[in-house]
MILO-989420 format. One line per 2 residues: for each residue x, y, z of C-alpha. Coordinates in steps of 0.1 Angstrom, whole numbers, plus 5000, padded with zeros to 4 digits. Layout:
BEGIN
X,Y,Z; ...
This chain:
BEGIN
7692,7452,8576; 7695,7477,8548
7731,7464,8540; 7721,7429,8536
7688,7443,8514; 7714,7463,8487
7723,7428,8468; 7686,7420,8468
7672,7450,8454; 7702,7448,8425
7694,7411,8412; 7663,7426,8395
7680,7455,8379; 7716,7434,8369
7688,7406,8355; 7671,7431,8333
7704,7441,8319; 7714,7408,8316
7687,7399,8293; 7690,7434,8276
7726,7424,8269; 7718,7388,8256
7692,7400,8231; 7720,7427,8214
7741,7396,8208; 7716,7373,8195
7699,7401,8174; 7737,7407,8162
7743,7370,8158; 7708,7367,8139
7715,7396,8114; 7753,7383,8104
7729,7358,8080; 7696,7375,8075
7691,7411,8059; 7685,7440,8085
7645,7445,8083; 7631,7479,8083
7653,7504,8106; 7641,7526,8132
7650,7554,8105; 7631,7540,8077
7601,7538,8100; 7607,7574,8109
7611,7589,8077; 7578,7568,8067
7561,7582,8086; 7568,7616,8079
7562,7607,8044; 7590,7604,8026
7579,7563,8012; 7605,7535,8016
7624,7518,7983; 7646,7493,8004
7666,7467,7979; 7689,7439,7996
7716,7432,7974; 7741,7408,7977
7780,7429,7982; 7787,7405,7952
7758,7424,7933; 7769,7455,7943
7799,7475,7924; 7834,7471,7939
7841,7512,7923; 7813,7522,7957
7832,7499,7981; 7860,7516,7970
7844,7553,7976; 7825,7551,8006
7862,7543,8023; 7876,7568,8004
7851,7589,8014; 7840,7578,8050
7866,7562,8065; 7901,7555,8049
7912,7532,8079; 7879,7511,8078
7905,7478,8073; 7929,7484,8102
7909,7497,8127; 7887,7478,8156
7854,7500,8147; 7865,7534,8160
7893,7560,8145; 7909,7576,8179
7925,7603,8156; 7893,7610,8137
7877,7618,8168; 7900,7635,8182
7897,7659,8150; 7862,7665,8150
7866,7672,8186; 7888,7699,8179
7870,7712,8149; 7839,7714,8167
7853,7731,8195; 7866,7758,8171
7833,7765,8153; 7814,7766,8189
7840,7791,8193; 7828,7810,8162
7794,7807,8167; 7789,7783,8138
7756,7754,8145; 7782,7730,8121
7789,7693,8135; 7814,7673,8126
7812,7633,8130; 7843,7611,8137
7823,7581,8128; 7833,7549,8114
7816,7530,8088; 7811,7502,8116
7799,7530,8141; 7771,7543,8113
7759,7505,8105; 7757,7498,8145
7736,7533,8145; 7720,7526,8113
7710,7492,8121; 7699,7492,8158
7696,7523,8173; 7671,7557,8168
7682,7588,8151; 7698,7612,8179
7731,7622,8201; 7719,7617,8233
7749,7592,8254; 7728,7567,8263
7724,7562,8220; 7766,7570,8219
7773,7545,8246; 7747,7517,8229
7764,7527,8196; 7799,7519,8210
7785,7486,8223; 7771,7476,8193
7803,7483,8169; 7823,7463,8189
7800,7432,8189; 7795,7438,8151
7834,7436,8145; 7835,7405,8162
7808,7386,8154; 7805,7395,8114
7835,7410,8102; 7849,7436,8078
7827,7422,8046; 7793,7416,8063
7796,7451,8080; 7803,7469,8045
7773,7448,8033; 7751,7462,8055
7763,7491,8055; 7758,7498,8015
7723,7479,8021; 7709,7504,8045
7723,7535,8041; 7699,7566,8030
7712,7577,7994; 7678,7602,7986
7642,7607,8006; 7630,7572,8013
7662,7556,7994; 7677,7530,8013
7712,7511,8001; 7731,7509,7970
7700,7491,7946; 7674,7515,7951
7702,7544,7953; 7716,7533,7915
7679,7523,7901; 7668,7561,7915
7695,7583,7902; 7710,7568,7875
7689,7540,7865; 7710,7514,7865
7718,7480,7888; 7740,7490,7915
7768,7465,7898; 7769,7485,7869
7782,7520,7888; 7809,7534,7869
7839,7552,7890; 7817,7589,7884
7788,7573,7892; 7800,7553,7925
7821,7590,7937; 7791,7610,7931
7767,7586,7953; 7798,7586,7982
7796,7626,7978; 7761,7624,7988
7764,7602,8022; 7762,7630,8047
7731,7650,8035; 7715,7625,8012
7678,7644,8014; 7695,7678,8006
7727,7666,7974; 7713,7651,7942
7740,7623,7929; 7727,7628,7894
7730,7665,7876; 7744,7675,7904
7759,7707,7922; 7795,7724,7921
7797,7710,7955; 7786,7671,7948
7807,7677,7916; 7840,7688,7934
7835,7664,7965; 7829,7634,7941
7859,7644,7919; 7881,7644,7951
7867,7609,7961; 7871,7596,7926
7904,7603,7927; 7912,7592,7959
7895,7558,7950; 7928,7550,7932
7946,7555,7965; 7921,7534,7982
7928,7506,7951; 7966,7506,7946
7976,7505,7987; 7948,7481,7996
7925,7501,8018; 7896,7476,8010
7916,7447,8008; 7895,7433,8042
7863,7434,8018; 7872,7430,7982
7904,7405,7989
């Protein structure tokens, strides 16, 4: 009797996830057209205080220079991959594994620009694997359903740039007062430099570290111009 009960008992849990599954696709399918609404990290951060100044912006509104520096900066292979970077996991891997070694607290991510948007987008703040495995899920559905363009798009719409500064619009009006399609190659660097640790870097009058890590990236933005490596989004 309790071998023929098994299936039974499973239809209600494979049903749930059925559903759950069905809802990540339509919600993916729904935001390939609409702009993302607030994130579960806006929220967050509202509520701790920090305010929210949230600008959708069309990627033809936004400056092709930060397209060009976020890869530079973020992910070099964002064209030719499928949403993850094997080798750049593998390195972080390693790295990490040498600072646990030395007693440093210091992460190092291995994400891709599609794994942040998928986080970004529709998951919490955290590292926990359920969030990691959801992530993965997400990234791959995002590839396929929208695409190298749409992903950047959303991407440079919802990313944190200052306390309670969400995507490029806000991020240009904020530190250099200006529309985000009038970033110069400085100006678009300097707000690349500051992706990591947004609430702690200032992209205007800024640090010898934002000053050396945006000089890197600007120059590596010609790299990312002359061999293509945002080709998928800027044609």
């Amino acid at each position: 009797m309790a071998a023929t009960g098994t299936p039974r008992k499973r239809r209600p849990i494979l049903t749930i996830l059925g559903l759950l599954a069905l809802l990540g696709v339509l919600s993916v399918a729904l935001l390939r057209i609409v702009p993302p609404p607030m994130t579960f990290l806006m929220s967050s951060r509202a509520v701790s205080g920090s305010g929210i100044d949230y600008r959708w912006r069309s990627l033809d509104d936004i400056s092709p220079r930060l397209v060009e520096a976020v890869i530079a900066a973020e992910d070099a292979g964002f064209c030719d991959h499928f949403g993850f970077d094997v080798e750049a996991i593998e390195k972080a891997m390693r790295d990490n594994a040498r600072n646990e070694e030395r007693g440093r607290d210091r992460i190092r991510g291995g994400s891709t620009i599609s794994q942040q948007t998928a986080k970004n987008v529709f998951l919490w703040p955290g590292r926990d694997w359920v969030r990691k495995g959801l992530e993965a899920g997400y990234t791959l559905m995002i590839e396929t359903l929208w695409g190298k363009r749409r992903i950047m798009e959303v991407y440079l719409n919802v990313a944190e740039w200052a306390p309670g500064v969400y995507g490029a619009q806000a991020a240009s009006q904020h530190w250099f007062g200006k529309d985000a399609d009038a970033l110069t190659n400085r100006e678009a660097a300097r707000l690349a430099a500051i992706l990591p640790s947004p609430r702690r870097y200032q992209a205007a009058s800024p640090g010898p570290y934002v000053r050396r890590r945006g000089g890197r990236i600007q120059s590596a933005m010609g790299t990312v111009r002359n061999e293509g490596l945002a080709s998928c989004v800027l044609g």
